[in-house]
C-alpha positions as CSV (number, residue, x, y, z in Angstrom):
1,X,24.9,-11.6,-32.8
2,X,25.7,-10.8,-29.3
3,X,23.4,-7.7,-29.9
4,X,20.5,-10.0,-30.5
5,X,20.8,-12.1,-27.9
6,X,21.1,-9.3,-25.4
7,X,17.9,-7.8,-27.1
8,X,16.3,-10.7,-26.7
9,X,16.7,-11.6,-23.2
10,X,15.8,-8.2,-22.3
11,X,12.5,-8.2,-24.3
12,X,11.7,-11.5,-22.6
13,X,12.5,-10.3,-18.9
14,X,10.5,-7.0,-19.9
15,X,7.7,-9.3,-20.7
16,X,8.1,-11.5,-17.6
17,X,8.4,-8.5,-15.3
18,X,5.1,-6.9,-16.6
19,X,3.5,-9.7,-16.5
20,X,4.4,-9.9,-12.6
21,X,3.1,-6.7,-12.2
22,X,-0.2,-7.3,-14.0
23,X,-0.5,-10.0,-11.8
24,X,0.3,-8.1,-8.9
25,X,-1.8,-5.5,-9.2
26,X,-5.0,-8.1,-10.2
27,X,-4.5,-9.7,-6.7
28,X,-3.6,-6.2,-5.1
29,X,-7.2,-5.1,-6.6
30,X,-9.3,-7.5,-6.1
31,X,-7.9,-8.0,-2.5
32,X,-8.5,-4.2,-1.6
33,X,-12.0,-4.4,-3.4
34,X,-12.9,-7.4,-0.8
35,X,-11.8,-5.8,2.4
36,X,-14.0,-2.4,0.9
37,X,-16.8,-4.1,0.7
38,X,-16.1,-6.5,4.2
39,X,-15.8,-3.2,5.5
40,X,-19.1,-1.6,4.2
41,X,-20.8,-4.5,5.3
42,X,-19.6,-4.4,8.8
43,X,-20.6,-1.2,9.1
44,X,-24.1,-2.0,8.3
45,X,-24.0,-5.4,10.5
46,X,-23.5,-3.0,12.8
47,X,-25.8,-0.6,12.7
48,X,-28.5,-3.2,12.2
49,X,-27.3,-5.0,15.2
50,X,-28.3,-1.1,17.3
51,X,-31.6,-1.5,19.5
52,X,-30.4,0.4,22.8
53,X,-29.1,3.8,23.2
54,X,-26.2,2.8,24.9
55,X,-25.3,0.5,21.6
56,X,-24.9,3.3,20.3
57,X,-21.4,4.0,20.9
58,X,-20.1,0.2,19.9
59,X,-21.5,1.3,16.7
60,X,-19.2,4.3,16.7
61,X,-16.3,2.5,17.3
62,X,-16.8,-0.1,14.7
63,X,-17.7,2.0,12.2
64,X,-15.1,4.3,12.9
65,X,-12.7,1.6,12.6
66,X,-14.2,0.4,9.4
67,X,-13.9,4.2,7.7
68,X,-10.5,3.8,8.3
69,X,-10.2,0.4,6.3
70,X,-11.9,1.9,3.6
71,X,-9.4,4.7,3.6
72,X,-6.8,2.5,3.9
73,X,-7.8,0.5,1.1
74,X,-8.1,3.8,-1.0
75,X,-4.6,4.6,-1.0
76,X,-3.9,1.0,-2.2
77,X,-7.0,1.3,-4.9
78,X,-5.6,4.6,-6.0
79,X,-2.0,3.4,-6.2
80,X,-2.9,0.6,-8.0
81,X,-4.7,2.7,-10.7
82,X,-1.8,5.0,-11.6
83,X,-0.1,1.7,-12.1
84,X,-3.0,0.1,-14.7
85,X,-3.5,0.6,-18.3
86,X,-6.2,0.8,-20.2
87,X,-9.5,-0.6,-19.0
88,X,-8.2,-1.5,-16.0
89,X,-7.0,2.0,-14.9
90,X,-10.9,2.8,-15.5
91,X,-12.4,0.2,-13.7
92,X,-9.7,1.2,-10.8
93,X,-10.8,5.0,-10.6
94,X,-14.6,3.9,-11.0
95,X,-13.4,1.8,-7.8
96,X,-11.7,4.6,-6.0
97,X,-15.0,7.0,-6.6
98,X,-16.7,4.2,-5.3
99,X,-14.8,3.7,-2.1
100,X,-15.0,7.5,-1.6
101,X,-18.7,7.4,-1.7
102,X,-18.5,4.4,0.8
103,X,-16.6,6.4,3.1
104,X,-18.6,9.2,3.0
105,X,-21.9,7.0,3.7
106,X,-20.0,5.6,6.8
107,X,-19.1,9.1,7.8
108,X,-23.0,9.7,7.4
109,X,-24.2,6.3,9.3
110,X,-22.0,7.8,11.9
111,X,-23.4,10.9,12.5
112,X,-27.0,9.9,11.5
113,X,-26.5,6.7,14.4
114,X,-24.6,8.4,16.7
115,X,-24.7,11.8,16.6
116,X,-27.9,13.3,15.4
117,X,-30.4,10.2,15.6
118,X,-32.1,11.0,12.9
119,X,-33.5,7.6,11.4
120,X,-34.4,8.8,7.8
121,X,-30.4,10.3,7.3
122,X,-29.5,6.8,8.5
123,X,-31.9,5.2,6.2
124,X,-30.0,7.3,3.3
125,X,-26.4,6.3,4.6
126,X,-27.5,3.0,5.0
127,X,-28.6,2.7,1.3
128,X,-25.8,4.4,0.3
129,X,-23.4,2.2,1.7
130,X,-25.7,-1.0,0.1
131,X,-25.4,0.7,-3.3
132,X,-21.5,0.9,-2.9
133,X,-21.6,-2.5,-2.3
134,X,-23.4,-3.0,-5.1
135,X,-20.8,-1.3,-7.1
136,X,-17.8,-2.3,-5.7
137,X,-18.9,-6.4,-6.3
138,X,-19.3,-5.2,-10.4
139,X,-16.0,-3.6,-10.2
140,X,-14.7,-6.5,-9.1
141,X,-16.6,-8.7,-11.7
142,X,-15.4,-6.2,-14.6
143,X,-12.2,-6.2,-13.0
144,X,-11.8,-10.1,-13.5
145,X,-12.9,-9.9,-17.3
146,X,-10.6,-7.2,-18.4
């Protein structure tokens, strides 16, 4: 009898436990997918915001500061994937290719912008970073139906 009850308290706190953790990790996501894509879109506020050569290097700053967001919020997206099951751990690593990608087209903006001035690699960056937006927001939508 004592058996049972033991087993059964155990199999309840497993269940409570994991549930915390599900929970955890839902909030952990989405929150890390939000400050991705606040961080994209900064970097493009940004850039849009360039009509001087000597704006040029504010837009370096910010956008360095935002590539290091994203690669902040990386290491949570990627931690929270080997913790996820199921169609959640895909959604999560669809998300963490995605936030690579973003920080690549931020890397790009940067040396298209302030480096190189070459309009049309910017123009590429640029709708590069818009598509990742794009993505991340679905992730985030798939994310809360799963």
């Amino acid at each position: 009898m004592l058996v049972l009850v033991l087993a059964t308290l155990a199999a309840v706190g497993y269940l409570y436990l994991a549930r915390g953790a599900s929970t955890a990790n839902a909030t952990g996501f989405l929150g890390a997918n939000q400050q991705s894509v606040k961080a994209a879109g900064t970097v493009i506020t940004a850039a849009d915001r360039v009509q001087r050569f000597a704006e040029l290097h504010s837009f370096d700053v910010v956008a360095f500061a935002q590539q290091h967001v994203l690669s902040q919020q990386l290491a949570k997206l990627r931690s929270i994937e080997t913790g996820a099951s199921g169609r959640q751990q895909q959604i999560a690593g669809e998300t963490v290719t995605t936030v690579k990608q973003a920080i690549d087209a931020v890397g790009q903006y940067r040396k298209a912008v302030s480096l190189t001035y070459r309009l049309a690699d910017a123009d590429t960056a640029h709708q590069n970073l818009t598509n990742a937006v794009a993505s991340l927001q679905q992730q985030a939508q798939a994310w809360q139906h799963s």
